[in-house]
C-alpha positions as CSV (number, residue, x, y, z in Angstrom):
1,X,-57.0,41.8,-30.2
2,X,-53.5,39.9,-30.2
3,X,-52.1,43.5,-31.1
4,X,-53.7,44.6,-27.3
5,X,-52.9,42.2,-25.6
6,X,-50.4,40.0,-27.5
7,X,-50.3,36.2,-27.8
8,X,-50.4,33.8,-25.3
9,X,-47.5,31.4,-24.5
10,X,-49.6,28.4,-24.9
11,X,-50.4,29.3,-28.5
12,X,-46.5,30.0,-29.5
13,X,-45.4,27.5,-32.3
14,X,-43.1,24.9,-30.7
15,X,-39.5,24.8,-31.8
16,X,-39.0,22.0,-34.0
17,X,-36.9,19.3,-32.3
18,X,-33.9,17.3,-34.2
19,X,-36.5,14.2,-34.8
20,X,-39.0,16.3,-36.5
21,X,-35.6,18.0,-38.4
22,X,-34.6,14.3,-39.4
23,X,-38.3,13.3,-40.6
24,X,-38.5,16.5,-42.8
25,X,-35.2,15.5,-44.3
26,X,-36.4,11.6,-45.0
27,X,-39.6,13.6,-46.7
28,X,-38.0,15.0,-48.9
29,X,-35.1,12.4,-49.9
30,X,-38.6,10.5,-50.2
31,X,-39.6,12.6,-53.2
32,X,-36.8,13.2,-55.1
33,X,-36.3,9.4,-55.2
34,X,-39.7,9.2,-56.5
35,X,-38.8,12.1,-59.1
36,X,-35.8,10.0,-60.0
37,X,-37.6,6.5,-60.3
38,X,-40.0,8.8,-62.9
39,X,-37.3,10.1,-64.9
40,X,-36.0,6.6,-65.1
41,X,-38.6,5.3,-66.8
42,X,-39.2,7.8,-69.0
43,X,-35.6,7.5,-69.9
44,X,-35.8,3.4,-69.9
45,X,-38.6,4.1,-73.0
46,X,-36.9,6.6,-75.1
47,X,-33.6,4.0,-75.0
48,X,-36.6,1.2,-76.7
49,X,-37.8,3.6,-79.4
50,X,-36.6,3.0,-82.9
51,X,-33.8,5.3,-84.1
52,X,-36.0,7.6,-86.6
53,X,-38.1,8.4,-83.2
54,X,-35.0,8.8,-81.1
55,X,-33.4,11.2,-83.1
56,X,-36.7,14.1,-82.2
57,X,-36.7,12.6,-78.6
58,X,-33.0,13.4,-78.4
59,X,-33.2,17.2,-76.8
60,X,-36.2,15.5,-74.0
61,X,-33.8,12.7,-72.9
62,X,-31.0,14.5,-72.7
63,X,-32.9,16.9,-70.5
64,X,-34.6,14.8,-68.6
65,X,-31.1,13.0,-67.9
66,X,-29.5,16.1,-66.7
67,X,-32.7,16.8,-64.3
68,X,-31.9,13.2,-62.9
69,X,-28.5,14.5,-62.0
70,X,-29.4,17.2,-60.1
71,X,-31.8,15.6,-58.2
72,X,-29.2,12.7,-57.2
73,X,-27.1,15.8,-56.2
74,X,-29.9,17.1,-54.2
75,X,-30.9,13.5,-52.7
76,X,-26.7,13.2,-51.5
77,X,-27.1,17.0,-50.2
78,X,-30.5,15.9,-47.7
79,X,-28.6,12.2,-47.0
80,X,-25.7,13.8,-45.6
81,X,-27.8,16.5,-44.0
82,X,-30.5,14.0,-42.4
83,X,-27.0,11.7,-41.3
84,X,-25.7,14.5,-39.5
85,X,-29.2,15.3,-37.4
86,X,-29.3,11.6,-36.8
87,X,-25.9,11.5,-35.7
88,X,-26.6,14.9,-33.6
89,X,-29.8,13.4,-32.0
90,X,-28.0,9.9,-30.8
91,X,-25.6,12.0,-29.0
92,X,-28.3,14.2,-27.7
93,X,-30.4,10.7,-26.6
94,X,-27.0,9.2,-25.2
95,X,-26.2,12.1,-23.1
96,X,-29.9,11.7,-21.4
97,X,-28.8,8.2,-21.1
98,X,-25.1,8.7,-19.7
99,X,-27.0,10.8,-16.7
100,X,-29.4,8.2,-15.8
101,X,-26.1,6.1,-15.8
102,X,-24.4,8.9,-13.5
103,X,-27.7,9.3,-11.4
104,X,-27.6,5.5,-10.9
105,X,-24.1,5.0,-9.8
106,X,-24.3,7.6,-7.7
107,X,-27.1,6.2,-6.0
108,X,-25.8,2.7,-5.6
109,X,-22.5,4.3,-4.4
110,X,-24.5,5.4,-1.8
111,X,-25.9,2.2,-0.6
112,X,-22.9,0.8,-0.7
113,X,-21.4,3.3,1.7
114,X,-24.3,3.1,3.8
115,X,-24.8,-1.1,3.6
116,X,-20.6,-1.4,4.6
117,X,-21.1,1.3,7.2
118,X,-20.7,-1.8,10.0
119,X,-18.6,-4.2,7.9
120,X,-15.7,-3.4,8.9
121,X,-13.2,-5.8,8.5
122,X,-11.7,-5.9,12.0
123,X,-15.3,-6.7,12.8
124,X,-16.1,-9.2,10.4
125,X,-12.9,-11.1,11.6
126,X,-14.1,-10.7,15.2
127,X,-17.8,-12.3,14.2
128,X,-16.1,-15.3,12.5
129,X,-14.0,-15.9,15.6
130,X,-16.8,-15.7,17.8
131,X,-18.6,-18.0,15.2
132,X,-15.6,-20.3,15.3
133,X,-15.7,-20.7,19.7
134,X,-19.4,-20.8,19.2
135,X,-19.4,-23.8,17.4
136,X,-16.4,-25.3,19.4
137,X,-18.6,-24.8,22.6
138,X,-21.3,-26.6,20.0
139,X,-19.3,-29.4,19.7
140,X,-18.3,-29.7,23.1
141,X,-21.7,-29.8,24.8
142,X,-22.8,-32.2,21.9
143,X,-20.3,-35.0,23.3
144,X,-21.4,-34.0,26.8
145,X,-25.0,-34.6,25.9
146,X,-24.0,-38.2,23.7
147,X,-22.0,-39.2,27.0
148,X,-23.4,-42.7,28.6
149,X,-25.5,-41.8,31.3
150,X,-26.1,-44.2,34.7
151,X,-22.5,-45.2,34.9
152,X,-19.4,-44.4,36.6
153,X,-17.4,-42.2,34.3
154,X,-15.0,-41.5,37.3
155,X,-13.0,-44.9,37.4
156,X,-9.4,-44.8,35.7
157,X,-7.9,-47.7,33.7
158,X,-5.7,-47.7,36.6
159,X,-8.4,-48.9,38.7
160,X,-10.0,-51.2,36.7
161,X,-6.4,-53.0,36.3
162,X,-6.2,-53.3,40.2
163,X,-9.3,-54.6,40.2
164,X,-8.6,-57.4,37.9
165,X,-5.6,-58.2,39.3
166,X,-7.5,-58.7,42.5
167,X,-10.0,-60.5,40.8
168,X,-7.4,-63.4,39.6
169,X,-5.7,-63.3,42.6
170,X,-9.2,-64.2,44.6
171,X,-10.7,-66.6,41.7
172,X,-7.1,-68.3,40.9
173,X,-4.9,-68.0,44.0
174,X,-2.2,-66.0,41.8
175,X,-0.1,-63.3,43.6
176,X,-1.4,-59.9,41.9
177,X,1.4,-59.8,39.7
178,X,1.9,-63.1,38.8
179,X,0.5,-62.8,35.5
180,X,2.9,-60.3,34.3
181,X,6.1,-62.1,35.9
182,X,5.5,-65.1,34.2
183,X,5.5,-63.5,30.9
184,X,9.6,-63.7,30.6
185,X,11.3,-65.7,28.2
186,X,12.7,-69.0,29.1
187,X,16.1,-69.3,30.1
188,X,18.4,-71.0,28.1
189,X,19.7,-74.7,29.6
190,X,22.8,-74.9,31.8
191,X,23.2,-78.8,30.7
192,X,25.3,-79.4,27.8
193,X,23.3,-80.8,24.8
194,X,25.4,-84.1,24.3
195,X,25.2,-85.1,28.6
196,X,23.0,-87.5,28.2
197,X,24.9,-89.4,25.7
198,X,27.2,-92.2,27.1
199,X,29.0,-92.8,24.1
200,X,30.8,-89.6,23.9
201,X,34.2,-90.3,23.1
202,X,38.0,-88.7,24.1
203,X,40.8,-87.7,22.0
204,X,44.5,-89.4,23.3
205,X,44.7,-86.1,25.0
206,X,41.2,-86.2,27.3
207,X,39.4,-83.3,25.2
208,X,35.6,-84.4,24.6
209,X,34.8,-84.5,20.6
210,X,30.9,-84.8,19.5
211,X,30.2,-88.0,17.3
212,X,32.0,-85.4,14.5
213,X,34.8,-85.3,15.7
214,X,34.9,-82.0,16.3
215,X,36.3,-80.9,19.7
216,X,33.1,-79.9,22.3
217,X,33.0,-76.5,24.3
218,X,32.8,-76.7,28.0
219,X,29.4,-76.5,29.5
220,X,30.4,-73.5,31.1
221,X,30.1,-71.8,27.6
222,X,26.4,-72.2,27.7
223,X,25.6,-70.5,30.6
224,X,23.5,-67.4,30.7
């Protein structure tokens, strides 16, 4: 019947993959280490024999010895083989994985363009200076709101000085100003300090001397 009508796809043999590769590889590194760890102690028996018996045993050790060998060779051959395939199938695995990368940046790349498709930065600069007037407008009509309410908040300091100096004028018969002219310093005196002592004395020649000695300057001299 196949020959009629030929095989179906569904029933074609899969091609292996590089993991099924690999596990056939660690299979068989899997039984020729078991082959070696056999030959080992086979070989670890013949070395405790006595040396009548190792002499006929000779030609068997030294056979089974160089079987060892070759299977070590073998065992490096499948290593290197099964390194490769693993090497092979990481790069195979990390090229899926670099293209979910790609697929992702590229993606977010997008969003980005589309999220800063209105931040601009001539408009984000405009917003915070709208931001900033907003809240000086804020402040403005919060000291508006805190201001005393019930009083008059149209009368100067100009006015309320006029009005006290009206008040002291009407209460203490004081001309409006007279508190501020009276707050001059006192003048110095005209009247020499020594006038009202009798006993001030004269040189021979009529000039005035303090009870020093000391010649006097006229009074004139302490005039403002």
């Amino acid at each position: 019947m196949n020959r009629l009508f030929g095989q179906s796809k569904a029933s074609a043999v899969p091609k292996p993959t590089l993991n099924d590769t690999a596990a056939t590889l660690d299979s068989r590194v899997e039984t020729l280490n078991k082959q070696i760890a056999t030959i080992d102690q086979e070989l670890q028996a013949y070395s405790k024999l006595p040396p009548a018996r190792k002499a006929g045993q000779k030609a068997r050790a030294m056979a089974l010895l160089s079987k060892k060998k070759m299977y070590e060779r073998q065992r490096m051959t499948l290593e290197g083989q099964a390194g490769n395939i693993g090497a092979t199938a990481f790069a195979v695995s990390n090229i899926e994985t670099q293209k979910q990368i790609f697929t992702g940046l590229k993606d977010a790349k997008k969003q980005l363009v589309k999220g800063y498709k209105d931040l601009k930065p001539d408009k984000v600069e405009a917003l915070m200076d709208d931001l900033d007037d907003q809240l000086l407008d804020q402040d403005e009509m919060n000291d508006m709101f805190s201001r005393p309410i019930g009083q008059d908040m149209y009368t100067t300091d100009a006015d309320l000085e006029n009005e006290l100096a009206g008040l002291a004028e009407q209460e203490f018969g004081m001309d409006s100003n007279a508190m501020f002219n009276d707050l001059h310093a006192p003048s110095v005196p005209v009247q020499p300090l020594d006038a009202g002592n009798a006993a001030a004395s004269t040189t021979k020649d009529g000039v005035m001397v303090d009870e020093f000695g000391l010649p006097k300057l006229p009074a004139s001299g302490m005039r403002n």
